[in-house]
Kinemage of the C-alpha trace (Angstrom):
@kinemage 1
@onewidth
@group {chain A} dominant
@subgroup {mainchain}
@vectorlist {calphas} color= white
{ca unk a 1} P 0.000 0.000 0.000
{ca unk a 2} L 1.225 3.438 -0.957
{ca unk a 3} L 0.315 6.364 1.132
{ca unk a 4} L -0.571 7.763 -2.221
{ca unk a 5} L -3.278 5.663 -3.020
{ca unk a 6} L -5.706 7.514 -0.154
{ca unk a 7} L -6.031 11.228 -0.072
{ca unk a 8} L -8.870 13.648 1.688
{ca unk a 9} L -10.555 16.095 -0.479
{ca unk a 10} L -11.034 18.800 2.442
{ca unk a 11} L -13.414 21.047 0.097
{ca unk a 12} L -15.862 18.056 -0.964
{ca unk a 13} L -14.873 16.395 2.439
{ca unk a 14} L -14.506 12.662 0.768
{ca unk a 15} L -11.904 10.504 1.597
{ca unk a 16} L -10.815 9.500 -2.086
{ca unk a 17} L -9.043 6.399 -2.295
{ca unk a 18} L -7.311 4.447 -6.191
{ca unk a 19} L -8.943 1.618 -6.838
{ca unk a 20} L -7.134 -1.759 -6.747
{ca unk a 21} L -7.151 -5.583 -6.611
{ca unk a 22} L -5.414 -6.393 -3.664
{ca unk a 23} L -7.832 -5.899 -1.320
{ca unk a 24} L -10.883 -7.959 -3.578
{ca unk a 25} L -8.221 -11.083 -3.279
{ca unk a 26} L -7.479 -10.751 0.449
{ca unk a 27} L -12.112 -10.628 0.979
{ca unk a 28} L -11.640 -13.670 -1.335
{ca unk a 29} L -8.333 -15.538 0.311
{ca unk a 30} L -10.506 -14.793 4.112
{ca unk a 31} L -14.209 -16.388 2.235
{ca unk a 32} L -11.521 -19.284 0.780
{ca unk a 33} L -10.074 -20.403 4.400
{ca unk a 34} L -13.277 -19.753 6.316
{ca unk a 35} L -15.358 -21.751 3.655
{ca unk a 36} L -12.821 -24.560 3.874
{ca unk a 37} L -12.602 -24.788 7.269
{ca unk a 38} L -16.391 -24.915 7.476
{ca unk a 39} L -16.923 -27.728 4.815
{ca unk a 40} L -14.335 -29.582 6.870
{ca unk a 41} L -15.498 -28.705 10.066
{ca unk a 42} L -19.109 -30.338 8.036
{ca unk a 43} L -17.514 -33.321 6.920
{ca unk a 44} L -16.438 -33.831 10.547
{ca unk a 45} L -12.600 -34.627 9.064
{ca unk a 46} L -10.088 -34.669 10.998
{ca unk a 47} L -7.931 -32.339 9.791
{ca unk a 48} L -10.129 -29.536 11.381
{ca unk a 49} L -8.185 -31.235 14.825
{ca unk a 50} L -4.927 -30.622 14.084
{ca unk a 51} L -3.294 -28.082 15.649
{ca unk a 52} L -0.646 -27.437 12.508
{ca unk a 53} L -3.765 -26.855 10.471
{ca unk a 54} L -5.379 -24.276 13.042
{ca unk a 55} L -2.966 -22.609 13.760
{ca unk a 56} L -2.307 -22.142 10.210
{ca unk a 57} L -5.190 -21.555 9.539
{ca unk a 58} L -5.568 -18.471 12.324
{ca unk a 59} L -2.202 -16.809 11.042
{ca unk a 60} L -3.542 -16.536 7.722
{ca unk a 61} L -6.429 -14.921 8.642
{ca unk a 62} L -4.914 -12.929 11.080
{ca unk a 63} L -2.168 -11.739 8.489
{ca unk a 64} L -4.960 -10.689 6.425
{ca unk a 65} L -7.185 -8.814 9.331
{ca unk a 66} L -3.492 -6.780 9.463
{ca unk a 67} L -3.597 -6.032 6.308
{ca unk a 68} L -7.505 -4.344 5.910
{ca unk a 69} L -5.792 -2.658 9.752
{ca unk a 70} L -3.565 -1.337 7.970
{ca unk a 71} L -5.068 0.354 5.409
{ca unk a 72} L -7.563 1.738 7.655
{ca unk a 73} L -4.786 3.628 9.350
{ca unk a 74} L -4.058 4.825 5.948
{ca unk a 75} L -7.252 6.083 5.572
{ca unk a 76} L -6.995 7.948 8.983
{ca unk a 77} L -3.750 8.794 8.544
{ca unk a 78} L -4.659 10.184 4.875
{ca unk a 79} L -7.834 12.055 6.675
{ca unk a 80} L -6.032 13.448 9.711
{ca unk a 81} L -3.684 15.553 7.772
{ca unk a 82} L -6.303 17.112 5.631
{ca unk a 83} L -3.597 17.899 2.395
C-alpha cells in the first residue's frame, strides 16, 4: 500500500481512495479459508483437529485482518492531515 493511493478532499470532504485488486483477493483468500474450514469442520474430518492446520489456519487470517488494519490507518492517517 502506498500512502498515495488515499487522499482527503477537504473542500468536498470525501476521503478518495485508487482503486485496486489487492484488497478484492485478500475478501476472497478470508471467504476461501473460512469456507474450507467450514466444509471440513461439516464433513467432521479430521484435519479440522490438528493443531498445525489451526494454527495455520488463524495466522492466515490474522495476516490478512493486518492487512484491511492497515489500510484503515491509511485512511486515517490520509484524513487526519487534511492535504
Amino acid at each position: 500500500m502506498h500512502p498515495e493511493s488515499a487522499r482527503y478532499d477537504a473542500e468536498s470532504g470525501k476521503l478518495i481512495v485508487a482503486g485496486r485488486c489487492v484488497p478484492m483477493l485478500v475478501l476472497l483468500g478470508i471467504f476461501s479459508v473460512r469456507y474450507a474450514m467450514g466444509v471440513a469442520r461439516g464433513m467432521e474430518l479430521d484435519i479440522v483437529r490438528d493443531r498445525n492446520v489451526q494454527l495455520a489456519a488463524s495466522l492466515v487470517l490474522g495476516a490478512f485482518s493486518g492487512f484491511f488494519l492497515a489500510r484503515g490507518l491509511l485512511f486515517w492517517r490520509a484524513h487526519s492531515v487534511r492535504a
